[in-house]
MARRO-946599 format. One record per atom (N, C-alpha, C): residue in one letter; atom name; z, y, x. Coordinates in pm, 1 decimal. Last residue first. Layout:
<r "A", "CA", <Z, Y, X>> ...
END
This chain:
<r "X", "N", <1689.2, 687.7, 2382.8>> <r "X", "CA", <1696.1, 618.7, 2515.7>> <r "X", "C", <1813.5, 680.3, 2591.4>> <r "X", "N", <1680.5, 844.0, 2187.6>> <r "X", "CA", <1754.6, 698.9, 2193.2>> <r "X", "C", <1746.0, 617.1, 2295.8>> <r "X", "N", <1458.6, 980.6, 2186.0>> <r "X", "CA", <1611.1, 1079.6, 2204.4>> <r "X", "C", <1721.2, 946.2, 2214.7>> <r "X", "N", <1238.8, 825.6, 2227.3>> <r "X", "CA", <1316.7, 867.8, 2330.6>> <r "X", "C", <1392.4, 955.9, 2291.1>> <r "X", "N", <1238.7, 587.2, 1950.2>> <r "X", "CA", <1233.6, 734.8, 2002.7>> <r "X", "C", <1292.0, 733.2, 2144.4>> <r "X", "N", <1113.9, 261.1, 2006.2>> <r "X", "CA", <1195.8, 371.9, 1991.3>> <r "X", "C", <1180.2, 499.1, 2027.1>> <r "X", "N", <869.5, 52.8, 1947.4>> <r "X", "CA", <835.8, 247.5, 1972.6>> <r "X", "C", <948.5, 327.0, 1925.5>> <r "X", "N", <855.9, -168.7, 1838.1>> <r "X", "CA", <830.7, -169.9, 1956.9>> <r "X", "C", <816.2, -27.2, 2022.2>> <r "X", "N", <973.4, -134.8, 1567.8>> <r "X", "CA", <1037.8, -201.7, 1699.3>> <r "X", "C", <967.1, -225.4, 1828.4>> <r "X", "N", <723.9, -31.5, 1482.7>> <r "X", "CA", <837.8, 47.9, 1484.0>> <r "X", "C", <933.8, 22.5, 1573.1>> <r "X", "N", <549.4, -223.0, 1577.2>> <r "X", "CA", <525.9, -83.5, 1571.6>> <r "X", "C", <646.3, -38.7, 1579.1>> <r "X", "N", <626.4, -445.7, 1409.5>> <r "X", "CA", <580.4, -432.5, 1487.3>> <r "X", "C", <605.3, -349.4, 1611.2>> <r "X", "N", <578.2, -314.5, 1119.1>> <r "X", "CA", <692.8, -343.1, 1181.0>> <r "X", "C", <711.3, -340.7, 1370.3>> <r "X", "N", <310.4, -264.0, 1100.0>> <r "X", "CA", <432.9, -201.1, 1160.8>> <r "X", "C", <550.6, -207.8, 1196.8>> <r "X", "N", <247.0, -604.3, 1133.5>> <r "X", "CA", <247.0, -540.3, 1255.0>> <r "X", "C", <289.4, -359.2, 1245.4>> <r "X", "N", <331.4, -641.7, 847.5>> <r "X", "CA", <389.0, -714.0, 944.3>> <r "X", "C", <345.7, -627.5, 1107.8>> <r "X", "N", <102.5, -476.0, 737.5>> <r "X", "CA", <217.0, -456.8, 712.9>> <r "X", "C", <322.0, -494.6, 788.4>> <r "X", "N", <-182.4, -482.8, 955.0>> <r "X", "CA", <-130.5, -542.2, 903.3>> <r "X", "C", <-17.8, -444.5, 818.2>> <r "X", "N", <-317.9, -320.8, 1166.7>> <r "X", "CA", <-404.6, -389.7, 1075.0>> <r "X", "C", <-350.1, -437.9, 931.4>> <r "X", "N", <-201.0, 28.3, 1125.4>> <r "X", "CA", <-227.7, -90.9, 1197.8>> <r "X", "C", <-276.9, -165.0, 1090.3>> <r "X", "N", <-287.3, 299.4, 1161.6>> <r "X", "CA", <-203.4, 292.6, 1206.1>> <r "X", "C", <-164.5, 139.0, 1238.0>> <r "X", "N", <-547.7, 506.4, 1037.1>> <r "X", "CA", <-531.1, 424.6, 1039.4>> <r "X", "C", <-415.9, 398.0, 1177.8>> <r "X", "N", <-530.8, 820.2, 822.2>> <r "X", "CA", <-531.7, 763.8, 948.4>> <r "X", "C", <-459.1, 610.8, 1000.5>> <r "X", "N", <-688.9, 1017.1, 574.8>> <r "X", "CA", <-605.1, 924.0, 603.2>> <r "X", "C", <-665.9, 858.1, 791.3>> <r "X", "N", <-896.0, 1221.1, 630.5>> <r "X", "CA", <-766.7, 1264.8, 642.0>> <r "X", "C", <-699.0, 1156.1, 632.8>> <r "X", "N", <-1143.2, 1068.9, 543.9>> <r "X", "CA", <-1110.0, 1106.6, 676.9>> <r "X", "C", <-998.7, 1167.0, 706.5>> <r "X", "N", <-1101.7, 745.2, 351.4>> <r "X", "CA", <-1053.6, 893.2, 323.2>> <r "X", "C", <-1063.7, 955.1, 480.8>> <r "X", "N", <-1250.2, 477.5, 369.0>> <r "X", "CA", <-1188.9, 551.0, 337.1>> <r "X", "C", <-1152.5, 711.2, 356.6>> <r "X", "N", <-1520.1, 356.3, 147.7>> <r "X", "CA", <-1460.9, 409.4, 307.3>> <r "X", "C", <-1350.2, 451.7, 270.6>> <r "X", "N", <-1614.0, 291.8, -100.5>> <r "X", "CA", <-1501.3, 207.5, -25.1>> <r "X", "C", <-1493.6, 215.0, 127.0>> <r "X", "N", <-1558.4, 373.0, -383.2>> <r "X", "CA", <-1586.6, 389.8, -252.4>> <r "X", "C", <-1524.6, 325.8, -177.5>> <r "X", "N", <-1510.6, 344.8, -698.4>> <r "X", "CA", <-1534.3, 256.4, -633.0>> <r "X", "C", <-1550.3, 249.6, -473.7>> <r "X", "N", <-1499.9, 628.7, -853.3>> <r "X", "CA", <-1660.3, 544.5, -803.6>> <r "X", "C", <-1656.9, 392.1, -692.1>> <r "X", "N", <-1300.2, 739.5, -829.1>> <r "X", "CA", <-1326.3, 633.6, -965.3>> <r "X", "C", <-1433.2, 579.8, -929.8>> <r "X", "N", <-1200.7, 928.9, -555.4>> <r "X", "CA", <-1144.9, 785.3, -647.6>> <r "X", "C", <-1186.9, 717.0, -779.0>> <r "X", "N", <-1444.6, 1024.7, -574.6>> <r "X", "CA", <-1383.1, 897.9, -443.8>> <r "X", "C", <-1302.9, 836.1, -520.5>> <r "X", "N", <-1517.5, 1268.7, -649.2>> <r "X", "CA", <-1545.2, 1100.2, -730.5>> <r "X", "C", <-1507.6, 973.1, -645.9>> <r "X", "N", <-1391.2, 1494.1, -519.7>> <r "X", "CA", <-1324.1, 1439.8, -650.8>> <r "X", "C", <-1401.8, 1317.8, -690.9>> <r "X", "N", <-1407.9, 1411.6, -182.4>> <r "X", "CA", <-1471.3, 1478.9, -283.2>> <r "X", "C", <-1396.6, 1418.3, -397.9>> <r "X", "N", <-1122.7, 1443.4, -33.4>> <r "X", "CA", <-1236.9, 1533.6, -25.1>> <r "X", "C", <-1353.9, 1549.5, -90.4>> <r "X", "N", <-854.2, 1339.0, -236.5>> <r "X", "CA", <-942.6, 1316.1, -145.5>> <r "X", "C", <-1075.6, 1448.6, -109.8>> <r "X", "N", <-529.6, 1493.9, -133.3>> <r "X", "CA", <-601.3, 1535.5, -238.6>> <r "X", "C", <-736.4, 1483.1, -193.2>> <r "X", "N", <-327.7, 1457.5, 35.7>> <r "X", "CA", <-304.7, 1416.8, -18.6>> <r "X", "C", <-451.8, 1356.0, -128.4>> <r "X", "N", <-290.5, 1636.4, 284.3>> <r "X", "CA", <-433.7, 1576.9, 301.9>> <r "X", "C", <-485.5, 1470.4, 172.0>> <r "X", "N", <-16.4, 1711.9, 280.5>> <r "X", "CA", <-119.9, 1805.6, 262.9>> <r "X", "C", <-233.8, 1790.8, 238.3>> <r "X", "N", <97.8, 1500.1, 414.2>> <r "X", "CA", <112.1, 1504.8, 252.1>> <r "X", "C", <23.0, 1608.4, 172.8>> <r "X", "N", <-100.0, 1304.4, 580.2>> <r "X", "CA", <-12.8, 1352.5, 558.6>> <r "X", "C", <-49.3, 1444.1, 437.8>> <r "X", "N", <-131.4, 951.7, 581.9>> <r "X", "CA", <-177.0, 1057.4, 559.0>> <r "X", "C", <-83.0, 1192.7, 578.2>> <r "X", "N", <-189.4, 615.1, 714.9>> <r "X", "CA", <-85.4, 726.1, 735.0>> <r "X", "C", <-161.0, 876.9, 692.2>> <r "X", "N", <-225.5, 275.7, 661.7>> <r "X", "CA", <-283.3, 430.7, 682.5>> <r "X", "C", <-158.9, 510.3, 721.4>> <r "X", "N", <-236.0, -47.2, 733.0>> <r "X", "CA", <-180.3, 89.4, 686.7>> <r "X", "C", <-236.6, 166.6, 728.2>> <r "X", "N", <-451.5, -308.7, 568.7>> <r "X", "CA", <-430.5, -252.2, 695.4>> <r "X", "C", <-355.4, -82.6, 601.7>> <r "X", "N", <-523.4, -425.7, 390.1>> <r "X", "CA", <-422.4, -493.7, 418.4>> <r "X", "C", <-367.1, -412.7, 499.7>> <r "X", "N", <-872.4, -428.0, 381.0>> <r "X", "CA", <-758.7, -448.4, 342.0>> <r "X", "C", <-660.4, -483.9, 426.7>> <r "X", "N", <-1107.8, -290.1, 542.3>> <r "X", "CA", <-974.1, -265.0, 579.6>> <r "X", "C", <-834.4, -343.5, 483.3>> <r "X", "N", <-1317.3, -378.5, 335.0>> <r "X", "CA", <-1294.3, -434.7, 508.0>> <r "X", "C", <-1173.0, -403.7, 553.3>> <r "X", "N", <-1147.5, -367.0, 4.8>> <r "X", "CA", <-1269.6, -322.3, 120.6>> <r "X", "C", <-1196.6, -418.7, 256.8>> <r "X", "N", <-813.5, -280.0, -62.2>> <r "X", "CA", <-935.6, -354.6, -111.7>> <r "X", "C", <-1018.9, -336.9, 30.2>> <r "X", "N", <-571.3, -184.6, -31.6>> <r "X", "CA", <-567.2, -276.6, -100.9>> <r "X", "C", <-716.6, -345.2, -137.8>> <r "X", "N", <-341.3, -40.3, 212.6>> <r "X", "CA", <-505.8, -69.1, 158.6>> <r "X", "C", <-514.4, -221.0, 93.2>> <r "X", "N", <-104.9, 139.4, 227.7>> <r "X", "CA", <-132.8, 1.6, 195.6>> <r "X", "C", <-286.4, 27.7, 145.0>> <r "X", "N", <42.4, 444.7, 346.6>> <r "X", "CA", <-51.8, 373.5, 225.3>> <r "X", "C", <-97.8, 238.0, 268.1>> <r "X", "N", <290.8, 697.7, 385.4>> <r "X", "CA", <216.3, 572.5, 441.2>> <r "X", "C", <131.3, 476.7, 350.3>> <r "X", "N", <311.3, 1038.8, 446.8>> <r "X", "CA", <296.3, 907.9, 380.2>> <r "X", "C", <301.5, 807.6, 421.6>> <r "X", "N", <437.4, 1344.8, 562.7>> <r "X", "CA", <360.2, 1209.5, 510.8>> <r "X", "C", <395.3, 1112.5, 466.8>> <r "X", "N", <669.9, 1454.6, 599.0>> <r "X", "CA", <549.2, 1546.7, 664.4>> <r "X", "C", <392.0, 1472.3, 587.0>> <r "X", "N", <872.3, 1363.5, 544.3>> <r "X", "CA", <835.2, 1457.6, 426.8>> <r "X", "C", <690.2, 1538.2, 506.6>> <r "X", "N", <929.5, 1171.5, 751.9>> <r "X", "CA", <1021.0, 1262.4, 712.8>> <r "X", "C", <975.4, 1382.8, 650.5>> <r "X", "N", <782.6, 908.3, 586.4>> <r "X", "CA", <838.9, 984.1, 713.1>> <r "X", "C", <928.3, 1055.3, 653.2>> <r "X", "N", <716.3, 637.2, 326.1>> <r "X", "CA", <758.8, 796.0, 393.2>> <r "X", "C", <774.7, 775.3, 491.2>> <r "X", "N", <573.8, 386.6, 149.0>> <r "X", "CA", <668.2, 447.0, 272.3>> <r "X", "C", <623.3, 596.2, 257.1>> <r "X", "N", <328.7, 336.7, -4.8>> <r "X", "CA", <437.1, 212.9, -1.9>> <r "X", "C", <564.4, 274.4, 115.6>> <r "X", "N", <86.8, 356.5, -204.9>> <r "X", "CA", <212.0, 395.5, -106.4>> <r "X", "C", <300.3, 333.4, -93.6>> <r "X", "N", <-208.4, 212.6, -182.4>> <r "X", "CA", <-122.7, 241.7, -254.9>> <r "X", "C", <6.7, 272.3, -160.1>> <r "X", "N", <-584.1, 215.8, -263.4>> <r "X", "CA", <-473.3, 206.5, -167.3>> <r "X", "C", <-292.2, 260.2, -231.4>> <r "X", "N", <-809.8, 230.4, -421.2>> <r "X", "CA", <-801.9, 84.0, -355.7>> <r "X", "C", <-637.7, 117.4, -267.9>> <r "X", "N", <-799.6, 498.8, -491.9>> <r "X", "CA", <-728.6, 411.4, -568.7>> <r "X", "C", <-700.3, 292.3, -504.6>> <r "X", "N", <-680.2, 742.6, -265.5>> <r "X", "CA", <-759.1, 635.8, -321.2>> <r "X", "C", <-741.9, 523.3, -424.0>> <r "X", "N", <-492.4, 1023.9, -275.5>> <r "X", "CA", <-581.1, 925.5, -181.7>> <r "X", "C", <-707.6, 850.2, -229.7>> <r "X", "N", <-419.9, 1072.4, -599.9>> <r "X", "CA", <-375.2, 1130.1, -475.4>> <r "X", "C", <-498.9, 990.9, -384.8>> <r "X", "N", <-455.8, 1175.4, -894.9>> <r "X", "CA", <-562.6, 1149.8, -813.0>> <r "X", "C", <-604.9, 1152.1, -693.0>> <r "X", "N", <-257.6, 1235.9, -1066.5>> <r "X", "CA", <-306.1, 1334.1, -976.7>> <r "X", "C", <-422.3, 1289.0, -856.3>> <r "X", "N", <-218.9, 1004.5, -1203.6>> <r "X", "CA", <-170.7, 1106.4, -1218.7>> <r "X", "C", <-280.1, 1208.5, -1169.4>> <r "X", "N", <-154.7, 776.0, -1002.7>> <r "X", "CA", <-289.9, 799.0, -1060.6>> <r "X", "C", <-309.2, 884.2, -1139.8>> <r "X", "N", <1.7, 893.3, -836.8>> <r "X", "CA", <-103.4, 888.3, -745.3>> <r "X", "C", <-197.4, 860.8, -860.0>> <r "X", "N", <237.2, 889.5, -983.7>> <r "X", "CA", <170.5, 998.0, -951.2>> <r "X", "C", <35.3, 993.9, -894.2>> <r "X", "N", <205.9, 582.0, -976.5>> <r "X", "CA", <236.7, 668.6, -1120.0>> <r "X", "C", <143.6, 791.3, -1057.9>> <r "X", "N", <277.4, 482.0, -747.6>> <r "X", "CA", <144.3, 468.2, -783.8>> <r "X", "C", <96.3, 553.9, -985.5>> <r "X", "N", <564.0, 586.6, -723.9>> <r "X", "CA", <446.4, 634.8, -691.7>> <r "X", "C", <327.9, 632.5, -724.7>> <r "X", "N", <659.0, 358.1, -938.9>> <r "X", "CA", <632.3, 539.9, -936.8>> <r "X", "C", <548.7, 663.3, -893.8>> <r "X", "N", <572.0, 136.4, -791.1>> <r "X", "CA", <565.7, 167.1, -941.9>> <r "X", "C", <563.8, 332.9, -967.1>> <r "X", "N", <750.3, 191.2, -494.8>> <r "X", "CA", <598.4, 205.8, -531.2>> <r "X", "C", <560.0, 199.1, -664.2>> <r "X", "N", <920.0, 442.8, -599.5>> <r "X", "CA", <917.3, 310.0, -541.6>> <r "X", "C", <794.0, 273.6, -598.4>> <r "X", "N", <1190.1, 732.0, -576.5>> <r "X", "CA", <1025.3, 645.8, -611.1>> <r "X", "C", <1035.5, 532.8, -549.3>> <r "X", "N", <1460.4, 890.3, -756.4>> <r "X", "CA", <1416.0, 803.0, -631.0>> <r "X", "C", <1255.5, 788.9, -677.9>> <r "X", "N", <1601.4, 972.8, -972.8>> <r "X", "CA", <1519.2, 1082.5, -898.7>> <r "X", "C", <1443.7, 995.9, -738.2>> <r "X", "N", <1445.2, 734.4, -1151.1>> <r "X", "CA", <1433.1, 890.1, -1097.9>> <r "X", "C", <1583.7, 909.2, -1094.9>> <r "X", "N", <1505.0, 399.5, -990.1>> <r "X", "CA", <1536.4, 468.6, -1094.9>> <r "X", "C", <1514.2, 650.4, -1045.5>> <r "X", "N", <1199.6, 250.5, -852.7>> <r "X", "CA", <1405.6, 299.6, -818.2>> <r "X", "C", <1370.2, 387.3, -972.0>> <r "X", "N", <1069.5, -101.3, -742.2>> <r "X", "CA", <1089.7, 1.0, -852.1>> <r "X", "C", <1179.1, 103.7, -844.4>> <r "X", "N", <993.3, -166.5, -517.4>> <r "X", "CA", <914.5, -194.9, -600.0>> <r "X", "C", <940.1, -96.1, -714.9>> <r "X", "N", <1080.3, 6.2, -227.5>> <r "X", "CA", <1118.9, -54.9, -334.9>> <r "X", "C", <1011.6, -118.7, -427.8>> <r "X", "N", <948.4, 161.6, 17.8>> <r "X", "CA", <972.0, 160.8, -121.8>> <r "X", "C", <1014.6, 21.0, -147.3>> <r "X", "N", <1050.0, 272.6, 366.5>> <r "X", "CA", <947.9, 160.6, 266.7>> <r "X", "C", <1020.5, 183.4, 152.2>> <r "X", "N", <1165.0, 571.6, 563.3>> <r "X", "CA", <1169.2, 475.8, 407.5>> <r "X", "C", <1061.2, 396.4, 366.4>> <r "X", "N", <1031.8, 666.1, 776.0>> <r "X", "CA", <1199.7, 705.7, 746.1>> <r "X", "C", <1234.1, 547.5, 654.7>> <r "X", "N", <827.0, 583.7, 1016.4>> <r "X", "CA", <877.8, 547.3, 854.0>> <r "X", "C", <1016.7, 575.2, 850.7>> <r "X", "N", <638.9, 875.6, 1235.1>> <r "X", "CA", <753.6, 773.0, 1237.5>> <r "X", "C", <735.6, 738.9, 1047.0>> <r "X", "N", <387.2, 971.5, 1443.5>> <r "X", "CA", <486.5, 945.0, 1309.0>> <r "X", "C", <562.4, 813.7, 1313.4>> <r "X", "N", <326.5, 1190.3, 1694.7>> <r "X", "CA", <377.5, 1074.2, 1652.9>> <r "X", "C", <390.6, 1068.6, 1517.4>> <r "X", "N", <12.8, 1408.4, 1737.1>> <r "X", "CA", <150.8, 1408.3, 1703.0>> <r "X", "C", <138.0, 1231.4, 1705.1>> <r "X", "N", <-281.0, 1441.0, 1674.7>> <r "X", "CA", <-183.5, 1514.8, 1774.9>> <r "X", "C", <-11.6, 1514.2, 1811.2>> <r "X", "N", <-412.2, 1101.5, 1620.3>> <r "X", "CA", <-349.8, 1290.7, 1568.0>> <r "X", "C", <-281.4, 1320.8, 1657.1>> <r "X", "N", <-527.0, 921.4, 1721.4>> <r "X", "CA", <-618.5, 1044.3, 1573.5>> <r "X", "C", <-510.3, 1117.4, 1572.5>> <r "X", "N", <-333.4, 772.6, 1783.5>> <r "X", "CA", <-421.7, 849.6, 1914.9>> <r "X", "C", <-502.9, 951.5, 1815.3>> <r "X", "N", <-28.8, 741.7, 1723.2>> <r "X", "CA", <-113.6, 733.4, 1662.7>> <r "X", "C", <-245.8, 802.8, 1742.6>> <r "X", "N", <295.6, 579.8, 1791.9>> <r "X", "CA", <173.5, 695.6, 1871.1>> <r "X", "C", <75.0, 634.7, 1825.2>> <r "X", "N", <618.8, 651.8, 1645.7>> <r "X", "CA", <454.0, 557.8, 1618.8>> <r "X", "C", <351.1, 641.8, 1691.5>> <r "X", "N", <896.2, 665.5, 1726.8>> <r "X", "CA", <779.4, 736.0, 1734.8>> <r "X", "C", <645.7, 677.8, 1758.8>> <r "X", "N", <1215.6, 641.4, 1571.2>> <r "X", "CA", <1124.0, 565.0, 1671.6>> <r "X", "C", <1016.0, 653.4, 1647.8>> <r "X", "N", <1526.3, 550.3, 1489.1>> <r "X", "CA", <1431.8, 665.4, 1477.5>> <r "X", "C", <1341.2, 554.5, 1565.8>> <r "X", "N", <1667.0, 277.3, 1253.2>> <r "X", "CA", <1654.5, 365.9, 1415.2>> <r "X", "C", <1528.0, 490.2, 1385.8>> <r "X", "N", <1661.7, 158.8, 1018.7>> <r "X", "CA", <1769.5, 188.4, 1042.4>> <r "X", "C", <1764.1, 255.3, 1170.1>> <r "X", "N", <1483.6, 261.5, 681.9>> <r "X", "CA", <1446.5, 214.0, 842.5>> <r "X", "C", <1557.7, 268.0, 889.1>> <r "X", "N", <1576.0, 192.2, 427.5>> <r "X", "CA", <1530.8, 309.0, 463.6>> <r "X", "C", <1520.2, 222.8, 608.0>> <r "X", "N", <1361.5, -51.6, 180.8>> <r "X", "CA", <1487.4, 52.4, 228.3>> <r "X", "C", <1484.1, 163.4, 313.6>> <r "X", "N", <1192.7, -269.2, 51.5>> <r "X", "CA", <1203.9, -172.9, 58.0>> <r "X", "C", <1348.4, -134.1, 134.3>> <r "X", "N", <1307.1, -536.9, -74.5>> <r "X", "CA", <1257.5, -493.0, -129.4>> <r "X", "C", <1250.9, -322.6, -119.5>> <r "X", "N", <1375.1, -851.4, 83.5>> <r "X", "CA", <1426.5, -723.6, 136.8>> <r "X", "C", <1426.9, -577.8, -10.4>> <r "X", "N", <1216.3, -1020.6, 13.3>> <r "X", "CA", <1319.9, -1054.7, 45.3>> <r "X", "C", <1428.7, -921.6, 104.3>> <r "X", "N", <1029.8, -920.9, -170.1>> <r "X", "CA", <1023.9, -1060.2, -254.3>> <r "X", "C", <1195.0, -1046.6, -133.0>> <r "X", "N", <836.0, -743.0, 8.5>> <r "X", "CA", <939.7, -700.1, -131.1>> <r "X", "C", <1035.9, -811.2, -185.8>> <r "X", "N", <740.4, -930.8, 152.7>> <r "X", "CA", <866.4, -838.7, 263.9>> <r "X", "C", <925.3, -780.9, 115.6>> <r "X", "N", <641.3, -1090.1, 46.0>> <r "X", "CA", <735.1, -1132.4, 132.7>> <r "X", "C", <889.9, -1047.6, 143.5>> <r "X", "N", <397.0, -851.1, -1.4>> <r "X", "CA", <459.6, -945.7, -105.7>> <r "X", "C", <608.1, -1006.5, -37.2>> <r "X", "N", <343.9, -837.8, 263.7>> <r "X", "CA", <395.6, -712.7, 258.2>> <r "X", "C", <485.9, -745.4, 38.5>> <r "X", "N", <180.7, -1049.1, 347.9>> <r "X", "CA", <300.2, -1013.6, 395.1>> <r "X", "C", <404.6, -896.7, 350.2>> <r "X", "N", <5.4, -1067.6, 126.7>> <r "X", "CA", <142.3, -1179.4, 134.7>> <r "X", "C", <222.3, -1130.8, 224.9>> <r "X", "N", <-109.7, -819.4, -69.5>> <r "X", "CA", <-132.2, -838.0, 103.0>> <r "X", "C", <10.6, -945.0, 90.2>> <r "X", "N", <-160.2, -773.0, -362.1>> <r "X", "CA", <-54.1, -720.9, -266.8>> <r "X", "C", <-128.6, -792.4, -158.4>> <r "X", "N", <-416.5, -755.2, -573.7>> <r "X", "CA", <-331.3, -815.7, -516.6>> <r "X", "C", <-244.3, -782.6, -391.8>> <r "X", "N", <-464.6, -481.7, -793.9>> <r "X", "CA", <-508.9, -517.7, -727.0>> <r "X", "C", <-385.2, -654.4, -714.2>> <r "X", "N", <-391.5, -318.7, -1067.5>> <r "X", "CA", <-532.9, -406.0, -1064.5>> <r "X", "C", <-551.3, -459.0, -939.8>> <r "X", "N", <-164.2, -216.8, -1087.6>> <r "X", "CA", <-263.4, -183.4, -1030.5>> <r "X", "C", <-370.5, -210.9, -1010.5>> <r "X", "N", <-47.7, -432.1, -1295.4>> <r "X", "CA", <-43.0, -284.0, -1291.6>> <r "X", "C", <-137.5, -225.1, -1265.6>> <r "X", "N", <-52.3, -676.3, -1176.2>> <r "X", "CA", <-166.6, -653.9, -1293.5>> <r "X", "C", <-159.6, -476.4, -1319.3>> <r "X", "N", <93.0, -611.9, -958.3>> <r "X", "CA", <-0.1, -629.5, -935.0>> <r "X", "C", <-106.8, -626.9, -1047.5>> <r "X", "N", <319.1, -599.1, -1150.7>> <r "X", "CA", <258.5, -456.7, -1053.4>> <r "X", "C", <173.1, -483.5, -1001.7>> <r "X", "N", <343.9, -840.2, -1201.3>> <r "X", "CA", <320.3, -737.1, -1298.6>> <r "X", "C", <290.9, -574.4, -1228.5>> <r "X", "N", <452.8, -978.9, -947.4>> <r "X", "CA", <266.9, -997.1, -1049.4>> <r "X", "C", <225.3, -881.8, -1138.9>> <r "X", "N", <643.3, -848.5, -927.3>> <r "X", "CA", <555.7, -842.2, -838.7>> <r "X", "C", <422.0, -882.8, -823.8>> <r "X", "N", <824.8, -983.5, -1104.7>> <r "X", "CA", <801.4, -816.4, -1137.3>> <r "X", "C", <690.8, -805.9, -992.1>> <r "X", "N", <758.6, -1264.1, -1029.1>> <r "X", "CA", <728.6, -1173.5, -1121.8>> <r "X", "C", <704.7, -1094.6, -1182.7>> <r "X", "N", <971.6, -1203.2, -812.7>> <r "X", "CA", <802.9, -1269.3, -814.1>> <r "X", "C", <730.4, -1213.6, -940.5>> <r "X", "N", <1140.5, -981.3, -826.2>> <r "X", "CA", <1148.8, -1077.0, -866.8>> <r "X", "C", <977.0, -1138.6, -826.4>> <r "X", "N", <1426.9, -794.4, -659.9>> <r "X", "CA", <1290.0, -786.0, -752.4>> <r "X", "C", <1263.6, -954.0, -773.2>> <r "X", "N", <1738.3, -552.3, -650.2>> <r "X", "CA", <1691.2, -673.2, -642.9>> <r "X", "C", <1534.6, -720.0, -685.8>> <r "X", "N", <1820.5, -324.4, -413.6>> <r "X", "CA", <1755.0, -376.2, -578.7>> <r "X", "C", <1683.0, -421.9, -544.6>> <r "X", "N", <1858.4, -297.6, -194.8>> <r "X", "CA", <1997.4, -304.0, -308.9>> <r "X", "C", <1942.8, -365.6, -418.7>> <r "X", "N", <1700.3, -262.3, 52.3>> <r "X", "CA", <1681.0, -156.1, -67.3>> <r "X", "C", <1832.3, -174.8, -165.3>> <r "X", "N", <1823.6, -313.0, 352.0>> <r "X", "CA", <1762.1, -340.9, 214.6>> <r "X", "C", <1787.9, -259.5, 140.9>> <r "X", "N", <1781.1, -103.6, 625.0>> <r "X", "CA", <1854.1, -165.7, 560.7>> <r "X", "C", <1827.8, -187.8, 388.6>> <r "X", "N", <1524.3, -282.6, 884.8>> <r "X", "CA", <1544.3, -180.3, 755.4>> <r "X", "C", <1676.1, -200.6, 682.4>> <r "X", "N", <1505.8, -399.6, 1132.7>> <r "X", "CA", <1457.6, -255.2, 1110.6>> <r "X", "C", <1493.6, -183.0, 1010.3>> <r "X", "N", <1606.2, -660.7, 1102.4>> <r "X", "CA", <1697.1, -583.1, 1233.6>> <r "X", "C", <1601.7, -424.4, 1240.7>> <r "X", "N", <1476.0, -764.3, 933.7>> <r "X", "CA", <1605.9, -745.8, 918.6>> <r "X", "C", <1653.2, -702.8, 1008.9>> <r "X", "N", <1192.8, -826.7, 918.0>> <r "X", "CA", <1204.6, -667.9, 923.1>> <r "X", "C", <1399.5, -659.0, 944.0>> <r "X", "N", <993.2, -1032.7, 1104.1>> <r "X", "CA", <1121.5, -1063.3, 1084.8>> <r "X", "C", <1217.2, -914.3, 1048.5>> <r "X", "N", <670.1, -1133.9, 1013.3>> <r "X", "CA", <787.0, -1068.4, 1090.9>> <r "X", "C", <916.8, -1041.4, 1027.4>> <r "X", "N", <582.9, -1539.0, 945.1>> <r "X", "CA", <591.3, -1380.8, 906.6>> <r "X", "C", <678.7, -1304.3, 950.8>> <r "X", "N", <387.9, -1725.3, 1118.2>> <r "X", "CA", <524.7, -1690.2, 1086.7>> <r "X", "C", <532.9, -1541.3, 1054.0>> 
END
């Protein structure tokens, strides 16, 4: 049974289609993860409606998802189509991986889209953007990035995550 995000995010507004969700998949050359297909197909992205604090043990800090993307927003917004614009642009993370969320401008959040980790989120932050050697992204590599940081297996288990890790200023 797939998780239930309607008591975490308020929907994006814009609407998507199965379709426009093949075509971003032929976009990127990869296949979406079904849960995280689902979660565009019935919600499509929005902003996360509580604070909360993801304890990540690789970093010294919490992160939190302000925002999941959309599939598509009109500029001055992004959604993953856009993003994955810049990212191949500028040759942000990896190619096997794709953005799919924010925090609060400190980072990211990335979808792994290929290798042993598929499926599973990362979390980078925005500084760490750039991989460490320049042929990581066209050679196919398939570790990933030591500045990205793994956060859970799934898409469905941040959720997870998020409802299970209110902030304590909300307690």
């Amino acid at each position: 049974m797939a998780f239930d995000w309607k008591n975490i995010i308020t929907p994006s507004g814009v609407t998507t289609s199965y379709n426009e969700i093949k075509q971003l998949e032929a976009e990127i050359g990869f296949i979406l993860p079904s849960d995280y297909r689902e979660f565009l197909l019935k919600y499509n992205g929005g902003p996360v409606v509580f604070e909360h604090d993801i304890p990540v043990p690789a970093l010294s800090c919490d992160v939190c998802v302000k925002y999941l993307y959309p599939v598509s927003m009109d500029i001055p917004f992004v959604g993953v189509r856009e993003a994955r614009h810049m990212q191949i642009m500028n040759k942000l993370a990896l190619r096997k991986t794709i953005e799919i969320g924010g925090g609060y401008g400190e980072g990211f959040f990335y979808l792994v889209l290929d290798g042993h980790q598929k499926g599973s989120v990362q979390y980078i932050f925005a500084d760490d953007l750039f991989p460490e050697d320049e042929n990581v992204w066209d050679n196919g590599y398939i570790e990933m990035m030591k500045s990205m940081v793994f956060i859970c297996d799934t898409f469905d288990s941040l959720g997870v995550k998020i409802l299970n890790n209110p902030s304590l200023n909300q307690i």
